[in-house]
C-alpha positions in Angstrom: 6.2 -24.4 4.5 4.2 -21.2 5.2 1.9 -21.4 7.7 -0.8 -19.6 10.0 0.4 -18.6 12.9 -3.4 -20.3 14.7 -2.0 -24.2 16.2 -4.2 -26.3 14.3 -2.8 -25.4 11.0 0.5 -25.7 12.3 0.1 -29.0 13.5 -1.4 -29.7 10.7 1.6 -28.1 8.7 3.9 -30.6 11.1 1.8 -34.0 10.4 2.2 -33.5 6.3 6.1 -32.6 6.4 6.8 -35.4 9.2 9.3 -37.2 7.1 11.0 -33.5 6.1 12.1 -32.5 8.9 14.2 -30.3 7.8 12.0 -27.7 5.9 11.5 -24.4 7.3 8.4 -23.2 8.5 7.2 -19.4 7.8 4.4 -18.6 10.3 2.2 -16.2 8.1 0.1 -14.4 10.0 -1.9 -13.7 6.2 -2.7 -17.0 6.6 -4.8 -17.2 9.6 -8.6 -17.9 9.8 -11.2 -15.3 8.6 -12.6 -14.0 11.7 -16.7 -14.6 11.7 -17.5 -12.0 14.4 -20.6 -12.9 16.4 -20.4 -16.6 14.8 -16.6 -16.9 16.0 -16.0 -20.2 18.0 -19.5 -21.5 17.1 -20.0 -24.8 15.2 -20.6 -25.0 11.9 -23.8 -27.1 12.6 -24.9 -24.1 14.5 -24.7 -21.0 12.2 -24.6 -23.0 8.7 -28.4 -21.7 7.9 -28.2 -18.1 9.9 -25.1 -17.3 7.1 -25.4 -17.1 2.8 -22.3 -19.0 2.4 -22.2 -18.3 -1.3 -22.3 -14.7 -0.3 -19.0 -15.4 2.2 -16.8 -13.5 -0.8 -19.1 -10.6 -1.4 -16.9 -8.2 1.0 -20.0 -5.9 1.6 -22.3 -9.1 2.8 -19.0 -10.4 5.4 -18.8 -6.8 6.8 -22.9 -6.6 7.1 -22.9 -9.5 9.6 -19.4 -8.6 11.5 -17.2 -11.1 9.6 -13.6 -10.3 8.9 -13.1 -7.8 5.4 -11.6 -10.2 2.9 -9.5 -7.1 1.4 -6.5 -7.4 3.0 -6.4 -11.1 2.4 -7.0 -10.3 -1.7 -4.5 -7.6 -1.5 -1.6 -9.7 0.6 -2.6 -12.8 -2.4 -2.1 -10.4 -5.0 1.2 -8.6 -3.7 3.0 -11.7 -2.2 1.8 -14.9 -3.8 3.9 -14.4 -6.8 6.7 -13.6 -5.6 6.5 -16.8 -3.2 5.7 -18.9 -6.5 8.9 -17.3 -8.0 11.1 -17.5 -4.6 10.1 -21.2 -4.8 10.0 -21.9 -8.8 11.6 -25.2 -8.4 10.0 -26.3 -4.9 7.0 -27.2 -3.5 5.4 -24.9 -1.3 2.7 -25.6 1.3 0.5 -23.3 3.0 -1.1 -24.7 5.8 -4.4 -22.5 6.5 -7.8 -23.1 7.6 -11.1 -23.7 5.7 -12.3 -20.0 5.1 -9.1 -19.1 3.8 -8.7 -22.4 2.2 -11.4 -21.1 -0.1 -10.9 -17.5 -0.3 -7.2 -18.9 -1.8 -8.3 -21.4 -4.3 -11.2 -19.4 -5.7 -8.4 -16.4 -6.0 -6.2 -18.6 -7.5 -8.4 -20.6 -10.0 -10.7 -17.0 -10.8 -10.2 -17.5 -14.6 -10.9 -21.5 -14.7 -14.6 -21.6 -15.2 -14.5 -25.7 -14.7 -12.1 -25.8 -11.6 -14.2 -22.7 -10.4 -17.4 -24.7 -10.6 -15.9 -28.3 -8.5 -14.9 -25.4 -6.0 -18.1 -23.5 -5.7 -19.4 -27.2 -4.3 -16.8 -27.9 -2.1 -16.7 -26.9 2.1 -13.3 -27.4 3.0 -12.3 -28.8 5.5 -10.0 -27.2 7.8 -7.0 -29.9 7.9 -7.9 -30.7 4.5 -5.1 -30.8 1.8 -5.0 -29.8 -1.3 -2.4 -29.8 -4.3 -1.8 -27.3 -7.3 0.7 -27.2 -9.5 1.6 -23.7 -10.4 3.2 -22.9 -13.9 4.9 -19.4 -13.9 3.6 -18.9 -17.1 0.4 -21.1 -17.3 -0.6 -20.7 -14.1 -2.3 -23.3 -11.9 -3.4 -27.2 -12.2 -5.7 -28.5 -9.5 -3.7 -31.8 -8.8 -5.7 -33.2 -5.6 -8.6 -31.2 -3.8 -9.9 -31.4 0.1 -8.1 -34.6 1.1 -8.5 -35.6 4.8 -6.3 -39.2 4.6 -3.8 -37.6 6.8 -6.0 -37.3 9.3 -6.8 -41.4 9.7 -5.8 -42.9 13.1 -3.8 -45.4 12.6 -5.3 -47.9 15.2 -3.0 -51.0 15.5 
């Protein structure tokens, strides 16, 4: 289980391995929430028309309006997410992140899959939000599931 260091992912990370207690966790500071500058702790409700979200991984527009440079998160993808899919070949993996990162990662990961590109581009995820991929070492990744939230129901009995 790698997860951001930020508590609401790890809880999150906690609620979807309940009955596995006994995986590790690797807090990955990587893995933490974009910071949005001047529109940091605001709600979404609040900022969604003062930001072009489809601009969000244009690193030139995210720097113009004080949001976090995605370049360290592209090069930390690029350096270490292979070598986690190859630490953990015959594993599942989870990363636990949050919903900017969410989509920074998937869009990285599904770059050369013009119809899984095209269900993401519609998608805001959500920040508790699951989603499964299975990763071929050799062909790569399989959207499985996508955004789901059914983890989240309160069970009210």
């Amino acid at each position: 289980v790698y997860t951001s260091p930020q508590k609401r992912a790890y809880e999150t990370a906690q609620i979807a391995t309940k009955h596995h207690a006994d995986l590790p966790f690797i807090v990955t500071p990587e893995l933490a929430e974009f910071s949005f500058g001047k529109y940091e702790g605001r709600l979404f409700s609040e900022i969604e028309h003062e930001i072009d979200w489809d601009r969000l991984t244009d690193n030139e527009y995210r720097l113009q309006i004080g949001a976090e440079s995605n370049l360290p998160a592209k090069a930390w993808v690029e350096t270490h997410f292979p070598n986690i899919v190859k630490k953990h070949a015959t594993k599942s993996i989870l990363f636990s992140t949050h919903g900017g990162k969410k989509t920074f990662l998937m869009k990285h990961f599904f770059s050369k899959h013009a119809e899984t590109m095209e269900l993401l581009e519609s998608i805001r995820f959500g920040n508790c939000s699951l989603s499964i991929i299975d990763w071929h070492v050799e062909h790569g990744p399989t959207l499985l599931s996508c955004n789901e939230c059914d983890h989240l129901l309160i069970d009210r009995e």
